[in-house]
N, C-alpha and C positions, 0 to 999 in steps of 0.2 A: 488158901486165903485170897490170891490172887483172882485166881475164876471165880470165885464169890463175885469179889468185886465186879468182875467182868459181866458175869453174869446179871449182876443189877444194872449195871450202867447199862446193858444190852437191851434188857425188857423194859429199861425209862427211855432209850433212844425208839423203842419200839410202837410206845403209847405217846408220843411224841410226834411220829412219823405221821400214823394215824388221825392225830388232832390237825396236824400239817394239812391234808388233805380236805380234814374239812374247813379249812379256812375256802375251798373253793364257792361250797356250800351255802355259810351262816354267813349275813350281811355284817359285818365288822360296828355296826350301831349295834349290832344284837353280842356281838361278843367278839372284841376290838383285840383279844392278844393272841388269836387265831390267827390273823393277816400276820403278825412276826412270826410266825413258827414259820408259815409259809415264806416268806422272803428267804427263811433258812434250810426249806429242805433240800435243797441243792448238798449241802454242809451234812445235811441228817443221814441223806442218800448214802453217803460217800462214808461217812463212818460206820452205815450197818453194812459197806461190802467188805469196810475192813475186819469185823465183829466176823461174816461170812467166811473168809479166808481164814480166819483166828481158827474157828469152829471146826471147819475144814481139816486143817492141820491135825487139832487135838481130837479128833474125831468124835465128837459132844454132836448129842440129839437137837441141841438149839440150834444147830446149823441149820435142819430141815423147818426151823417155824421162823425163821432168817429171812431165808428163799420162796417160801409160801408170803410171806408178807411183799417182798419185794416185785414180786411176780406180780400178785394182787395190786401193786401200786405201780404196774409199768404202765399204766396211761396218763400219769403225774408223771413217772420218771419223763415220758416220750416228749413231753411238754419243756423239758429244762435239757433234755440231753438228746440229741439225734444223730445217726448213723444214716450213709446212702454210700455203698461202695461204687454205687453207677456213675462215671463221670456225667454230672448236668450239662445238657445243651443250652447257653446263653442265644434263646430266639424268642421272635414275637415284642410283643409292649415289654420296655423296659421300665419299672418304677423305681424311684428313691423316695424313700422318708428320711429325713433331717433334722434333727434339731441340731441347729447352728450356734446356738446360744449369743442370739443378736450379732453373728458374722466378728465378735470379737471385740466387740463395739468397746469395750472398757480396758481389754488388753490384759485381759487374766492371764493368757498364755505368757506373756512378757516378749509376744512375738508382736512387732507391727508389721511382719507378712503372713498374718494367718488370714485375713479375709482372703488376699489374693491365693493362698495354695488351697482355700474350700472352693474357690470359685475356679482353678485351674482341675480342682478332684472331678469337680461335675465335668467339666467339657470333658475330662479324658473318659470319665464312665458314659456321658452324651446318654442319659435316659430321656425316654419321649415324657417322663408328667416327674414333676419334681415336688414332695409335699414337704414345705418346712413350718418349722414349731421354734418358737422365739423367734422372726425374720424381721430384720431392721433394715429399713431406708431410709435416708434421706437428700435431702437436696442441695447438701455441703460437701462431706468428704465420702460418704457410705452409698454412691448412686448404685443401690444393689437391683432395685425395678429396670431401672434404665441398662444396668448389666447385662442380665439375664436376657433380657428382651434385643437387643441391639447386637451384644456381642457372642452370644451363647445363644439366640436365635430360639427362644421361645416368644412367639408371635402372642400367644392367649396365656393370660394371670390372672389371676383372683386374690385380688387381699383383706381378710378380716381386718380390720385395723380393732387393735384390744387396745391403745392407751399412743395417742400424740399428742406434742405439744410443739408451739413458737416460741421460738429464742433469739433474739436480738445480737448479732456481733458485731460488738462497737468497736472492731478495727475497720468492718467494711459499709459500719451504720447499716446493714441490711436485716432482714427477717427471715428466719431459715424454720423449716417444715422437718418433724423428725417426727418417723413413723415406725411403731411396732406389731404384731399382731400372726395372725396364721395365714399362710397364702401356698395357694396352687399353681407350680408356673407348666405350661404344654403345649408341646408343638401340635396338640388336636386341637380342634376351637372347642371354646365354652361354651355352652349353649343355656345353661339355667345356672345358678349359684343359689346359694339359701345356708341356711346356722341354724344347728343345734340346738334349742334354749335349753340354756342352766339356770339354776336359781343363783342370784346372789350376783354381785359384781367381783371382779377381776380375770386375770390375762388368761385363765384358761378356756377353753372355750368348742367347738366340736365345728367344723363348718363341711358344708362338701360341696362339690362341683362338677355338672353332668356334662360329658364330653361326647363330638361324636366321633366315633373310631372304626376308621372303614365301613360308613355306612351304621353301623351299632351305637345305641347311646351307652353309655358306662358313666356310672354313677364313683365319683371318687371320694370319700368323706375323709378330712385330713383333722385327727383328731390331737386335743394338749389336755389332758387329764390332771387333775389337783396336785398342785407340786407342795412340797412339807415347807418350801420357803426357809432353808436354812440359813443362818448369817456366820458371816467369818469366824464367832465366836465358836459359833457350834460346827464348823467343821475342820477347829483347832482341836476340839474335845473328842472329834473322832480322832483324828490324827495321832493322839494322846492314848484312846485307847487301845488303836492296832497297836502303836507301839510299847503294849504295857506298860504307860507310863501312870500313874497315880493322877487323878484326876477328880474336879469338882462334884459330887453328886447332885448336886441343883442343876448342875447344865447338862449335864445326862438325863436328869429329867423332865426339864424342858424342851431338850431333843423327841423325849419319848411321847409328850403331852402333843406338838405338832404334827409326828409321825400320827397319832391316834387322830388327830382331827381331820388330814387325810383322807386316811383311811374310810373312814365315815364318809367323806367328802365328794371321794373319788367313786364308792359305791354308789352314789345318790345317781352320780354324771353317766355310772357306764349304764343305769337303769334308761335314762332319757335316752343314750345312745341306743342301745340295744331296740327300744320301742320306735323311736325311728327310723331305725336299718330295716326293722323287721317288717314295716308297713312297704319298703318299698321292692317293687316286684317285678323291678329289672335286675340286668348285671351289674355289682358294685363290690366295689373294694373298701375295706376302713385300715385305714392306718393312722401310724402315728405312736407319740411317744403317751405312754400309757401311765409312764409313773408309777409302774407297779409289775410286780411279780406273775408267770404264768402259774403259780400254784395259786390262786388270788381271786375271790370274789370278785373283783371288777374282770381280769382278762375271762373268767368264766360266764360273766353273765355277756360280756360283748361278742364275744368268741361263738353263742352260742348260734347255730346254725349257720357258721362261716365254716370256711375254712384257715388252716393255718400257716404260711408259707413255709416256717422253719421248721416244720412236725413235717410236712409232704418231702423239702428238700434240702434242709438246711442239715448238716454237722459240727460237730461238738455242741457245745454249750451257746453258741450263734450271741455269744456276749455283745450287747449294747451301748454299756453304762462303763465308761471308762474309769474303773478302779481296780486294783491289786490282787482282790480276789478271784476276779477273772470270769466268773457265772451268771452275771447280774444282765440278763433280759427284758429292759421293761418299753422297747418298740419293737411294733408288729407290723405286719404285714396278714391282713385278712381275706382273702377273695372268696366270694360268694362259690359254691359247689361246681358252678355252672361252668366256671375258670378253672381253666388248667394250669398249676403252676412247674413253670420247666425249669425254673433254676434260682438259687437263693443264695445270698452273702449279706455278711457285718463286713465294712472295711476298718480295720484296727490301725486309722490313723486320727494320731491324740490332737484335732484341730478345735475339736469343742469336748464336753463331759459326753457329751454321747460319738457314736461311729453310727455311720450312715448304713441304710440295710436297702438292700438293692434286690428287685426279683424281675425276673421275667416271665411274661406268662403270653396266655393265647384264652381269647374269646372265644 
């Protein structure tokens, strides 16, 4: 009775698997509950190796259509999971992508030293081009332009600015400048800047920045892909249901209806990125927080004719997105073919929702 069981649960994890994969495929407007299977098959993977060892043991023939499936899907596994027993050499451009989440601006952490130990992360890593996604300055308490530049010695920036505003403090009667948006700070100069267009207004946005580097221009595109815009309520309701606790179904499905609009969203953005990557016909890099899963209609359609940093050098799961489960991937690192990438890392400190991914490469 038990292997029955097993045995069903095996071949629904298997038709599962398979649907997972093509969420790479079908645009999530065309069939939106394909992008969730994929955000899970990390989760999917891992339970048919356990189904594989089961089989194994009990010596059962579904071991062999186990192995044939997983085999068939090691170019999704290679996408979420990487090995490289060769130690990486740290040489050549070093890059970071970022997201900061506005430098802490609001004090989610309940830390008031976490801008200064992000801005002490960078000096100690001292990469030459630094791409951040949420980046807040201003001209009160958050001098993070005048930071970078002055004291961390990036001479050339680029700031999208996606939303400021003036504020009046009537202790000092003055008018203060507060800036958010996506910016590229580098000790190469800049030499062109330009943006993405997306349809629609708000803070996400695609921009990039041609630099020259050793005589070579290199094109950097620092991208922020459709965020689902969660509110406190809805990530009391996750919180609720890792820890199996009984929970609202309205606000479960309000989570799910923003996630779906997303999704849609975030396809729309990686089509426009991909069409402008692909027109241009120098060396370039796209990075940035993607919002989304590597089994994923959007990182497939941007990814495509890149390369991938964390597939060439990265190991384990090259986790992102700082949460408990530990797999969640959704900043990249993409260099064009023509770039050699020598060495990849996540640094897995909790100063914002994401960890900084750092690579080094050669022209």
């Amino acid at each position: 009775m038990i292997r029955r069981l097993f045995y069903f649960l095996n071949v629904c994890f298997l038709i599962v698997l398979f649907l997972a994969c093509m969420a790479c495929y079908i645009s999530p407007s065309v069939a939106w509950p394909l992008s969730f299977l994929g955000l899970a098959f990390p989760l999917i993977v891992i339970l048919l190796f356990v189904f594989l060892v089961l089989w194994a043991l009990w010596r059962q023939k579904i071991f062999w259509i186990n192995l044939v499936a997983l085999v068939l899907c090691s170019p999704f596994i290679r996408m979420v999971f990487a090995f490289h027993f060769s130690p990486a050499a740290e040489k050549g451009i070093k890059l970071m992508s970022y997201n900061v989440r506005n430098f802490d601006l609001y004090n989610w952490s309940g830390n008031k030293k976490t801008r200064s130990k992000i801005m002490s992360l960078i000096s100690k890593e001292n990469p030459d081009i630094v791409c951040f996604q949420e980046f807040y300055s201003d001209d009160e308490d958050f001098h993070n332009i005048e930071y970078l530049r002055d004291s961390l010695g990036y001479k050339y920036h680029y700031l999208h600015v996606t939303y400021d505003k003036w504020y009046k403090n009537t202790s000092e009667m003055k008018w203060h400048h507060l800036l958010w948006g996506l910016a590229v700070f580098s000790r190469y100069q800049i030499i062109d800047t330009g943006l993405v267009h997306f349809d629609g207004p708000g803070g996400n946005q695609c921009v990039f920045a041609d630099l020259s580097v050793n005589g070579k221009n290199l094109r950097v595109y620092n991208t922020h892909l459709q965020s689902i815009h969660l509110g406190y309520d809805d990530y009391d309701t996750i919180e609720e249901l890792s820890e199996n606790q009984n929970t609202n179904w309205y606000r479960v499905r309000n989570i799910l209806k923003k996630m779906k609009h997303a999704f849609a969203k975030r396809a729309e953005q990686a089509k426009a990125v991909h069409e402008h990557v692909s027109k241009y016909q120098g060396q370039k890099i796209v990075c940035g927080d993607f919002n989304d899963s590597p089994v994923s209609y959007t990182y497939q359609t941007i990814s495509n004719g890149l390369n991938d940093a964390f597939i060439k050098q990265g190991k384990g799961f090259g986790q992102s997105f700082d949460t408990k489960l530990g797999f969640f991937r959704i900043d990249f690192i993409l260099p064009d073919p023509a770039i050699q990438v020598n060495s990849y890392r996540s640094i897995h400190k909790a100063l914002s929702d994401h960890f900084p991914v750092v690579v080094t490469l050669s022209l």
